[in-house]
C-alpha positions as CSV (number, residue, x, y, z in Angstrom):
1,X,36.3,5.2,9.7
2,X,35.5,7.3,12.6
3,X,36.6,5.7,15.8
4,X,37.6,6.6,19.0
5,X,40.4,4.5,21.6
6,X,39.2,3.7,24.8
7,X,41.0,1.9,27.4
8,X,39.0,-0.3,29.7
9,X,38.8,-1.4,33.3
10,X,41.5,-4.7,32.5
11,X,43.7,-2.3,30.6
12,X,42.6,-3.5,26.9
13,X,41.1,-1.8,24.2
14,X,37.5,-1.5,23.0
15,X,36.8,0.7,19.6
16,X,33.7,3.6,20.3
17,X,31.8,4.2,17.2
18,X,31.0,7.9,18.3
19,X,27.9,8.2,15.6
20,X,26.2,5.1,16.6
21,X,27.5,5.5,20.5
22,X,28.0,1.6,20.5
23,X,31.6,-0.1,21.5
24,X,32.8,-2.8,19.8
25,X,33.7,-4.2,23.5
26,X,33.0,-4.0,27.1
27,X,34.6,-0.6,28.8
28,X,34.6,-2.4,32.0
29,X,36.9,-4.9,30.3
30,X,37.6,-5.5,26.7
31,X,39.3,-9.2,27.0
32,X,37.6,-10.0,30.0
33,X,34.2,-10.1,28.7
34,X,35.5,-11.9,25.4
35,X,36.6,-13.9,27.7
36,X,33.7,-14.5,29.6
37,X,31.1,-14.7,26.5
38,X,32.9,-16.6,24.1
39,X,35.8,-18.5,25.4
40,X,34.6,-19.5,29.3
41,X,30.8,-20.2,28.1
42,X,31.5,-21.6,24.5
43,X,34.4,-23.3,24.1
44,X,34.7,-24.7,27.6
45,X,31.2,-25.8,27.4
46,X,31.6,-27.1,24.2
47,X,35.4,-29.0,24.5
48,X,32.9,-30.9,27.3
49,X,31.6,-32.7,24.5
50,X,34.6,-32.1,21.5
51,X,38.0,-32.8,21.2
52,X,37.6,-30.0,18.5
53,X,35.8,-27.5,17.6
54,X,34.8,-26.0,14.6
55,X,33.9,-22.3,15.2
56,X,31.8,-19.8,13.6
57,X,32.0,-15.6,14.4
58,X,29.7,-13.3,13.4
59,X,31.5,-10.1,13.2
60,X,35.6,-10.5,13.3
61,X,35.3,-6.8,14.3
62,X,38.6,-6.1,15.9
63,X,40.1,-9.4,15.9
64,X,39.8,-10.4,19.6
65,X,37.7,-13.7,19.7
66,X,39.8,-14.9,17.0
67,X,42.4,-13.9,19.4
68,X,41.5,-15.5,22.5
69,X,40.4,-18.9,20.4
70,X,43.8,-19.2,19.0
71,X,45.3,-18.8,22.7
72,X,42.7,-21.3,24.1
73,X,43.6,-23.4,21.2
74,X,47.3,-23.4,22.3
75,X,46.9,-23.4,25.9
76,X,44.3,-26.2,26.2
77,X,46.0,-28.4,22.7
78,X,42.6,-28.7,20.6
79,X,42.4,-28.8,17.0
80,X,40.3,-25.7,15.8
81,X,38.9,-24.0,12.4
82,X,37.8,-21.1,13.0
83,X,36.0,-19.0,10.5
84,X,34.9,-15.3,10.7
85,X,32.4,-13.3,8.8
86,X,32.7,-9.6,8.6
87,X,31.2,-7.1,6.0
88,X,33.1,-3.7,7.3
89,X,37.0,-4.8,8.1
90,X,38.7,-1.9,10.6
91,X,41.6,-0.3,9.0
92,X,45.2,-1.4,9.4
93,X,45.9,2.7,11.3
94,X,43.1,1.2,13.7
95,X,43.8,-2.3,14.2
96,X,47.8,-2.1,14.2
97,X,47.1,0.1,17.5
98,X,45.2,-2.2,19.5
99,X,47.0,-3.7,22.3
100,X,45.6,-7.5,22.7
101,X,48.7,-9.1,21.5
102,X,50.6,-7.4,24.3
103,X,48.4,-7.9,27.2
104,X,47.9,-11.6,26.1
105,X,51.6,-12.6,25.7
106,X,51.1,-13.4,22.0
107,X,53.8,-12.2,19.4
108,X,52.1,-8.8,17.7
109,X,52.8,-11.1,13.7
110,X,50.2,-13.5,15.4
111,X,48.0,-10.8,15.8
112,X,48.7,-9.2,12.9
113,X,48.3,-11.7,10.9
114,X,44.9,-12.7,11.6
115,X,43.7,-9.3,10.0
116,X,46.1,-8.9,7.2
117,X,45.7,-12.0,5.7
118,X,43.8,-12.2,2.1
119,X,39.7,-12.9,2.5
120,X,38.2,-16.1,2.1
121,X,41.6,-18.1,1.6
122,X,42.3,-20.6,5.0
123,X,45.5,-19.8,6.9
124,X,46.9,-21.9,8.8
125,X,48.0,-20.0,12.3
126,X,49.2,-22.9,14.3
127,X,49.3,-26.9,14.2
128,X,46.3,-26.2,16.3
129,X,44.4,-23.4,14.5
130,X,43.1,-22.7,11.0
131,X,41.6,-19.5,10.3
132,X,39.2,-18.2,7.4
133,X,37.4,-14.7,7.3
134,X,34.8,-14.0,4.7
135,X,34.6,-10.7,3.2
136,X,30.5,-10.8,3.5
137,X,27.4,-9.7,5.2
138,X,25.8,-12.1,7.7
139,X,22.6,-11.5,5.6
140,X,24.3,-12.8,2.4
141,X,26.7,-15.4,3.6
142,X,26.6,-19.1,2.3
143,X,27.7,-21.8,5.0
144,X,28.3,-25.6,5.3
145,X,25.3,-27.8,6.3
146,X,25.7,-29.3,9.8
147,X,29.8,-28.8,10.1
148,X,30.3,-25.4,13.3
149,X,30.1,-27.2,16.8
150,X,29.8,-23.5,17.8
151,X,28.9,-20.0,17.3
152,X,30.3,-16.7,18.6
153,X,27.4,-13.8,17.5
154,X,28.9,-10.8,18.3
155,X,27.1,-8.1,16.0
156,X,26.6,-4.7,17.1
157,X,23.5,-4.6,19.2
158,X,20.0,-5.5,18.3
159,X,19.2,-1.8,18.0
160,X,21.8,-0.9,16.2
161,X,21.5,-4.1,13.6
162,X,18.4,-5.2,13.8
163,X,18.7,-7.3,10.7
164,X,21.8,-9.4,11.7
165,X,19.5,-10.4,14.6
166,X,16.9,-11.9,12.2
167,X,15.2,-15.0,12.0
168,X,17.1,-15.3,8.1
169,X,20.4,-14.9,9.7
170,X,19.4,-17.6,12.7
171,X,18.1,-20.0,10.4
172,X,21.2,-19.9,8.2
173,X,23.5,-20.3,11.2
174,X,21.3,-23.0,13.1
175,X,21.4,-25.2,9.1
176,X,25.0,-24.6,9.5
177,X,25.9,-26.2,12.7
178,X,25.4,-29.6,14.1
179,X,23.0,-31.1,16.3
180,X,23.1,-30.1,20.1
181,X,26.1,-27.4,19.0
182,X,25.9,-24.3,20.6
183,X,25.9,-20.3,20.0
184,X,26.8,-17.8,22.3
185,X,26.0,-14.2,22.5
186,X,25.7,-11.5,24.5
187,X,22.0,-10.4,24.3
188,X,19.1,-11.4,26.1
189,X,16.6,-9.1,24.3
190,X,13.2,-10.7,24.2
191,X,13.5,-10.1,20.5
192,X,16.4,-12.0,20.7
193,X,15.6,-15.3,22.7
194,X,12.0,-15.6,21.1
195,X,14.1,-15.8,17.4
196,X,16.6,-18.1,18.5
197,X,13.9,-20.3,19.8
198,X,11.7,-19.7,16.5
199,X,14.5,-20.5,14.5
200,X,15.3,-24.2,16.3
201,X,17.2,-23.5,19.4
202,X,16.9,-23.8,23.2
203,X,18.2,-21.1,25.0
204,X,19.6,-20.6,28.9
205,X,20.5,-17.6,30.4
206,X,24.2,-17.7,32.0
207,X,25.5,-14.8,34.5
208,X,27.2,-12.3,32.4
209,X,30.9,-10.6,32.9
210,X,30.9,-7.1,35.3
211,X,28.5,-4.9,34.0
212,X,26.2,-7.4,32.5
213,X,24.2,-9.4,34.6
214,X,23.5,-12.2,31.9
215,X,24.2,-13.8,28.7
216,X,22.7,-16.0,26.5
217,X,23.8,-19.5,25.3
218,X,21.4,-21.8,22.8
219,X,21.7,-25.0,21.9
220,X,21.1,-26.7,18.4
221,X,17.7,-29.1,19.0
């Protein structure tokens, strides 16, 4: 796999895919847009209304939601199962070298751990987190009826994956989570909002992290 290290603006890593030209995160701050996107606007939101949260991620990518769920799960003592798809895992030479675990306090094995362990078998991280990844395409994956009380879509872009962003992959995830849950994601592509809302959700657009200037967040009706 052809990738390239780049250091962003908060010091942490994002992965440059130099033949599509697309990052797997933010240069103007890896952890601080995960941050932003997926921890700040989902699982704050959502622990509003939750003492725990079920969580689904489309595209485990380099490991960093997962990441930053499992702290949040510490730090703020919720219960969470958290289950990630991804169809292309990174290689251990390329995701022993990233340097979340370090910036974040957390001990590397805990990091580690969360990519090395086997596929589609639960592991439990903490008394507070369970963690399962499936070995699958979000075009092909099969998920529980009305069980996620969220959802972290964070596919490569809508130009670069125009598929992912479908209304069969919405529909699937939309069966698979509970009424009023809620899915986060960094797009705001017309395409985008017009599927989500074809597919059953409501959608409101939320200021986005530097560099971005909004994000989307749609509720299950």
């Amino acid at each position: 796999m052809n990738l390239e290290f780049i250091i962003t603006e908060d010091g942490s890593h994002t992965l440059l895919l130099p033949e599509l030209k697309e990052h797997y995160h933010s240069v103007h701050g890896a952890i601080a847009e995960s941050q932003h996107i997926f921890i700040n606007a989902g699982i704050h939101f959502a622990l509003q209304k939750n003492t725990s949260l079920n969580i689904l991620e489309i595209g485990f990518g380099t490991g960093l939601n997962a990441l930053l769920a499992y702290v949040d799960s510490v730090k703020n003592n919720f219960r969470c199962n958290y289950t990630s798809v991804e169809a292309h895992p990174l290689p251990e030479n390329i995701f022993s070298r990233l340097n979340y675990a370090e910036l974040l306090g957390v001990p590397d094995e805990k990091f580690l751990s969360l990519h090395q362990c086997k596929w589609n078998e639960v592991l439990r991280i903490s008394d507070h987190f369970n963690f399962l990844k499936m070995l699958i395409s979000a075009l092909e994956m099969i998920l529980p009826q009305d069980y996620y009380d969220l959802v972290f879509f964070d596919a490569f872009a809508p130009d670069i994956q125009p598929e992912l962003w479908s209304s069969q992959v919405f529909s699937n995830i939309n069966a698979s989570m509970k009424k009023n849950a809620i899915l986060t994601t960094y797009s705001t592509k017309g395409d985008v909002k017009r599927t989500l809302k074809s597919t059953g959700f409501t959608i409101e657009k939320l200021p986005g992290p530097k560099g971005k200037r909004e994000i989307l967040r749609a509720c299950k009706i």
